[in-house]
C-alpha positions as CSV (number, residue, x, y, z in Angstrom):
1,X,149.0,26.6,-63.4
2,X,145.9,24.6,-63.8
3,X,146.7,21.3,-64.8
4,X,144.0,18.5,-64.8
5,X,140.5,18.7,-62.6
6,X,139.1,16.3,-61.1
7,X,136.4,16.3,-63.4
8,X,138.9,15.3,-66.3
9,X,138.7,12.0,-64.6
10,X,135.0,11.3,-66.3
11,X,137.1,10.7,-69.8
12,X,137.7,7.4,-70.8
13,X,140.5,5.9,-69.6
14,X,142.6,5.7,-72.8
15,X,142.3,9.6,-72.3
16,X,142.8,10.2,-68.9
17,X,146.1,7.5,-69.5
18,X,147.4,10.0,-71.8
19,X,147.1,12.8,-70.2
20,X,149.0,11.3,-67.2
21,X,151.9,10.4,-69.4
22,X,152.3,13.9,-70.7
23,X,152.5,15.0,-67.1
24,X,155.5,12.7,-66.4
25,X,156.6,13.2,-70.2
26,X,157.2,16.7,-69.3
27,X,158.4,16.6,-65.6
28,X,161.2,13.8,-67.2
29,X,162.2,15.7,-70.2
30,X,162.1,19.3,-68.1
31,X,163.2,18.5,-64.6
32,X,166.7,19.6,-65.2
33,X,165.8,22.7,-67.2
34,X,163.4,23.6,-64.2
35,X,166.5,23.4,-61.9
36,X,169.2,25.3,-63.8
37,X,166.5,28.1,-64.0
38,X,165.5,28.2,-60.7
39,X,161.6,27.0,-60.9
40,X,159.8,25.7,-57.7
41,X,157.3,23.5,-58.7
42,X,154.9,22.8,-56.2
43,X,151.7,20.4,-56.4
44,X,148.4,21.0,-54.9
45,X,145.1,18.3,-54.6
46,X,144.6,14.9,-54.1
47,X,146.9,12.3,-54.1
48,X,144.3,9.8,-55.3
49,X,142.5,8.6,-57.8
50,X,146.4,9.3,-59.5
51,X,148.5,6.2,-60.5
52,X,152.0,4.9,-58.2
53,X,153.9,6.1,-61.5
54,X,152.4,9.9,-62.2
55,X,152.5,10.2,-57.8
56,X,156.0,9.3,-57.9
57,X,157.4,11.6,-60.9
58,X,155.1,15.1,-58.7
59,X,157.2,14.0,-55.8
60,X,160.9,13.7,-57.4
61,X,160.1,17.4,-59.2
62,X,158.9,18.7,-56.2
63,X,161.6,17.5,-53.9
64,X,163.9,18.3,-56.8
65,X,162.9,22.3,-56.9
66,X,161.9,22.2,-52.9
67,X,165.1,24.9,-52.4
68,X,164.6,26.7,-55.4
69,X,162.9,30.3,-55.4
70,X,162.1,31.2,-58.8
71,X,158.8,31.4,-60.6
């Protein structure tokens, strides 16, 4: 699923915040869901320019689905 490009980073940064929070929003309010049906999320690009917070909420999903094999 295409998420956010680096390009999206040219908004202002009141956007670009918000966008971020969605993406932890989700991953918070879905994690559990995501496990009890089996998703794997996995995350692919760069680590940087992305904030401590939205890094840290891509690696507990991922190591949270890391076993599972669904789509």
């Amino acid at each position: 699923i295409y998420a956010f490009s680096t390009e999206n980073f040219n908004r202002s940064a009141e956007e670009v915040s918000y966008l971020m929070g969605l993406i932890i929003k989700f991953f918070n309010e879905r994690a559990k869901e995501l496990g009890e049906n089996n998703i794997k999320i996995i995350f692919s690009g760069k680590k940087e320019p992305l904030k401590e917070d939205v890094w840290n909420c891509i690696n507990n999903v991922t190591n949270m689905t890391q076993n599972n094999t669904g789509g």
